[in-house]
C-alpha positions, 0 to 999 in steps of 0.5 A: 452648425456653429463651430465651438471655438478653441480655449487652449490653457497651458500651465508652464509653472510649478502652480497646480492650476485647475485649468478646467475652471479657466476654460469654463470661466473663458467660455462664460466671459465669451457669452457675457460679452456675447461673442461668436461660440467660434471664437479662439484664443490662448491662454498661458501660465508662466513663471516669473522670469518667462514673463520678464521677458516677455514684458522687456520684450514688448512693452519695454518695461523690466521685470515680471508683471502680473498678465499680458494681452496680446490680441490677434483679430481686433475683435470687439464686443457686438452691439446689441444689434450686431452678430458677433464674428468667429475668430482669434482674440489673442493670447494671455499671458498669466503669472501666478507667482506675481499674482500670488503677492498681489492677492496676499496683498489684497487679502483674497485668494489666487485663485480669486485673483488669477480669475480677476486677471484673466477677465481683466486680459480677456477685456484688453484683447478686446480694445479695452483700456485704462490709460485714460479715466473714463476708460479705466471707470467703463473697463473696471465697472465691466470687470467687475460686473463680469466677476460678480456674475461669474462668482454668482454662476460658481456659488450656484453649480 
């Protein structure tokens, strides 16, 4: 038996968040990228000054920001003939009011927004990066494959 892996989503906002439909974007994402059904990882909604915090704290830059990737095992994207091993991805940490303003912004909605930042957080504890710009092209060409198949999944349930 393949043991199902934990998806923990904490909403510590005033934001009513539908946290169902994190875990079940999660658990998409995860056979996307086709990794162990083992896999762990948490993931956390915070208000602005909590993500202050946590962004002074460790990445030693002031004031909120939109989400953090912490990853835990190193866990990576399999090759195609590779199997994917269990464990802890990490803990991401979202903050909807930030992500409010950024989605206004943008013209779409929080949701759509917040979804984009927890595939974004999901692809960074997986080694991802865009400090460099072949890798922002490969992280953002794969976030935004990973997005239009998961609003294609929504449109058709």
């Amino acid at each position: 038996m393949i043991p199902i892996g934990a998806i923990d989503v904490e909403n510590e906002t005033d934001f009513d968040l539908d946290l169902d439909s994190y875990v079940a974007q999660t658990r998409f994402m995860f056979e996307r990228l086709r990794l162990h059904p083992g896999t762990d990882v948490s993931i956390c909604f915070v208000d602005e000054a909590r993500m202050s915090q946590l962004h002074l704290e460790w990445m030693e830059e002031p004031g909120a920001t939109d989400v953090l990737s912490f990853p835990m095992d190193e866990l990576r994207v399999p090759e195609w003939n590779e199997h994917a091993e269990p464990g802890i991805l990490g803990d991401i940490v979202l903050c909807p009011a930030f992500a409010r303003r950024q989605a206004e912004a943008a013209g779409q909605s929080l949701e759509d927004e917040l979804a984009m930042l927890l595939t974004h957080g999901i692809l960074h504890c997986l080694g991802h990066d865009h400090a460099e710009p072949e890798d922002h092209k490969l992280m953002f060409d794969l976030q935004k494959e990973l997005l239009e198949a998961w609003s294609d999944r929504k449109s058709v349930v």
